[in-house]
C-alpha positions in Angstrom: 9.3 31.7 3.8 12.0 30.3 5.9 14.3 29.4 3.3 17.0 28.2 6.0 14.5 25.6 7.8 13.6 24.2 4.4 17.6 23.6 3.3 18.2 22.2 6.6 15.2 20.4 6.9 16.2 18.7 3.5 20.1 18.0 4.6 19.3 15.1 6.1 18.9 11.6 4.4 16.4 10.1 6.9 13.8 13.6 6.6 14.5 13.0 2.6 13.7 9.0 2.7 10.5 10.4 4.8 9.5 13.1 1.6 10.0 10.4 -0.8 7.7 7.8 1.0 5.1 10.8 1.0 5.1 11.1 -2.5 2.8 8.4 -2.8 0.1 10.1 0.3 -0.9 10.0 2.8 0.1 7.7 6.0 0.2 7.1 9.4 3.2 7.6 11.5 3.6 4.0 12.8 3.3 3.1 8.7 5.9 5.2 8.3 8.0 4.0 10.9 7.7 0.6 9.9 7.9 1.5 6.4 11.7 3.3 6.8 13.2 0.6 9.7 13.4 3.7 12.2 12.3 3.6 15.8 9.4 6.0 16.5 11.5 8.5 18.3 13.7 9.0 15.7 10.8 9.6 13.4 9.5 12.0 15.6 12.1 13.9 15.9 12.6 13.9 12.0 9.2 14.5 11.9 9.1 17.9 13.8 12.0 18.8 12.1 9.5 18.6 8.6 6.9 20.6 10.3 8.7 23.4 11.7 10.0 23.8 7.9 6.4 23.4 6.6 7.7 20.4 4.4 4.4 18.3 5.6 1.1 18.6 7.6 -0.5 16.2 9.6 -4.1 15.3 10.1 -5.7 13.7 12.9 -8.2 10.6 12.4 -9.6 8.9 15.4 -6.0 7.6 17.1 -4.3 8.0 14.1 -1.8 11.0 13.2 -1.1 11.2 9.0 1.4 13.0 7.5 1.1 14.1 3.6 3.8 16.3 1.6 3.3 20.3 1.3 4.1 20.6 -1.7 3.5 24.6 -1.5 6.7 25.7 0.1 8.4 23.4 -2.5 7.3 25.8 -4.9 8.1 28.7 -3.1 12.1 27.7 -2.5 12.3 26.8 -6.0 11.1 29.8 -7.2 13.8 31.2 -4.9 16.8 29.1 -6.3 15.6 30.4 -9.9 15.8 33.7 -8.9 19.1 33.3 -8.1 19.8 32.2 -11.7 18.3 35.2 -13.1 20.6 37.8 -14.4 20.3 41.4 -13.0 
């Protein structure tokens, strides 16, 4: 798990505005443009950013591209942070 992409991934306000609008599924990457006021090459950029932490996957639909959360690596970091709760 790369513990360090995921924090860094999840620094940044725009990348966490993107993970919120993914809460409710699935949608394309011009929706989601739109959706957040950003110019598509920000998004990109903030998008990559997300898939290089494994914070979302994308599927391919005819001409489309659609991003949905991964929620699995959630669960893996929190499980992490508890951990560091734990007393020895």
């Amino acid at each position: 798990m790369g513990v360090a992409k995921v924090l860094s991934a999840l620094s940044d306000d725009d990348r966490r505005k993107i993970l919120d609008t993914l809460k409710q599924g699935k949608i394309s990457s011009g929706d989601l443009a739109k959706k957040l006021g950003i110019s598509p090459q920000a998004l990109s950029y903030h998008l990559k950013k997300l898939k290089n932490a494994d914070l979302i996957y994308e599927t391919k639909y005819k001409n489309f591209i659609y991003y949905e959360l991964n929620l699995t690596i959630l669960d893996e970091v929190i499980m992490w942070i508890d951990s560091l709760r734990k007393e020895n």
